[in-house]
Phi, psi and omega in degrees: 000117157340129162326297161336300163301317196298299181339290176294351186266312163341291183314307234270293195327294240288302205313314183298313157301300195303331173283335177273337161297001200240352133319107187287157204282170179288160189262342148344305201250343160277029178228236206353303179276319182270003183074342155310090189259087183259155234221086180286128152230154201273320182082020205234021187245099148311150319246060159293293164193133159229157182260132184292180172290313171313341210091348185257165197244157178187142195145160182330306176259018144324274163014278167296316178296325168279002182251007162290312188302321175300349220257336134302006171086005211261141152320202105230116154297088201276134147351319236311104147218176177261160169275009146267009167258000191288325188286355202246312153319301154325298204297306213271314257200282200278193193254302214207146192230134184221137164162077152066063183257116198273142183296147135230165176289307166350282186313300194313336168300344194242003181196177177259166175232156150294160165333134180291115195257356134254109184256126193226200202185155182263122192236165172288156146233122177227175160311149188292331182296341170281326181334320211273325199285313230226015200252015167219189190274310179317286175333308186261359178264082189218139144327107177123335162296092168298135176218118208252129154214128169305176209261124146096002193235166181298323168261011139306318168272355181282315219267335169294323198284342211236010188242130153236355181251318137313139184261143199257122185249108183271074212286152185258355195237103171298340183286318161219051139339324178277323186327297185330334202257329185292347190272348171127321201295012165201182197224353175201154174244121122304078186215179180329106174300341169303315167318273211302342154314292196310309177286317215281322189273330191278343184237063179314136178112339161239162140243148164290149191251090164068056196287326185319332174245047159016125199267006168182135187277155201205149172234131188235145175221184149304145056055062183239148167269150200307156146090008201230084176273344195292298216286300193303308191299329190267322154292317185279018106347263168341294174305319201277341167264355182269356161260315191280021160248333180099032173291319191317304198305328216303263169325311180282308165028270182288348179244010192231017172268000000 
């Protein structure tokens, strides 16, 4: 072999090494050493995740998440964010952002998402006297029509892209939003059907409006960071034996009956 060569072939290693040092680690193997699983969640979506009065969180992807985090050998740490702060709060501050979080094209420039661990969809909850009033985007896209949504979130854009005639109202407190609709001050929700099965039990006096058919289809995921195929591949790892054993139903279970 030439010198020449020898040279170059010298560079391409060195170049190569230098380059695999300057790779940041998978956030996989920094959880691992510190034990630390920290967790952005918003806290306000029943029963996905809400935060008690004491400060601890508790819902369906609590639940699942601290039994991901367990399964890492890991904590998991909680959070407190809102959803119009979650991708900037998520990016700066977690591991992994969990609460009843809808896959979007949005999201996805800034982050990865797992696997979708739910297919849920966006349905109305109005008064039970209304359900007949209320069963398409037509129906509720009428002048005189209140429509109550939290801030910063997918059913706030669901309900700003497809309402224009309708009046669009924004309560900051996700937790007791639906009151609103039982107080006369607004007449629909737009969210997640599963929520509205779950407030349809928690609230007499409202119904989910046709959650089996959904005004628009959806997927909820995780939270990951972009560019961490190691971390992603292991959580969606992590989802697909936690169904195909039956822990997932196990867990979600106790919050969807």
């Amino acid at each position: 072999m030439s010198v020449r060569y020898l040279l170059v072939a010298l560079s391409l290693i060195t170049a190569s090494s230098a380059l695999a040092q300057e790779a940041p680690a998978s956030r996989l193997d920094t959880v691992q050493k510190t034990g630390k699983l920290r967790v952005c969640t918003p806290g306000d979506y029943k029963p996905f995740s809400l935060q008690r009065p004491d400060g601890g969180f508790e819902g369906l992807d609590v639940d699942l998440i601290q039994a991901a985090a367990k399964a890492l050998g890991a904590e998991a740490e909680f959070v407190k964010s809102a959803w119009p702060t979650l991708m900037k709060d998520f990016v700066d501050k977690c591991d992994v952002a969990v609460g009843g979080i809808s896959v979007t094209l949005d999201r996805q420039k800034s982050a990865f998402f797992s696997s979708a661990y739910m297919v849920n969809g966006k349905a109305p909850i109005t008064k039970c006297e209304n359900v007949a009033k209320f069963q398409s985007v037509v129906d509720i896209d009428k002048p005189g029509v209140t429509v109550i949504e939290n801030p910063g979130g997918s059913n706030e854009r669901f309900a700003r892209a497809n309402f224009k005639q309708a009046k669009i109202v924004i309560f900051n407190d996700n937790t007791t939003i639906f009151d609103e609709i039982l107080k006369g001050n607004a007449d629909v929700m737009i969210s997640e059907s599963v929520e509205t099965i779950v407030q349809q039990k928690a609230r007499p006096g409202l119904c989910a409006v046709n959650p089996d058919k959904p005004l628009q289809y959806g997927e909820m995921a995780w939270l990951l960071p972009r560019g961490d195929a190691e971390f992603k591949a292991w959580m969606d790892q992590w989802l697909h034996l936690a169904k195909a054993t039956g822990d997932y139903d196990r867990i979600t279970g106790r919050w969807l009956r």
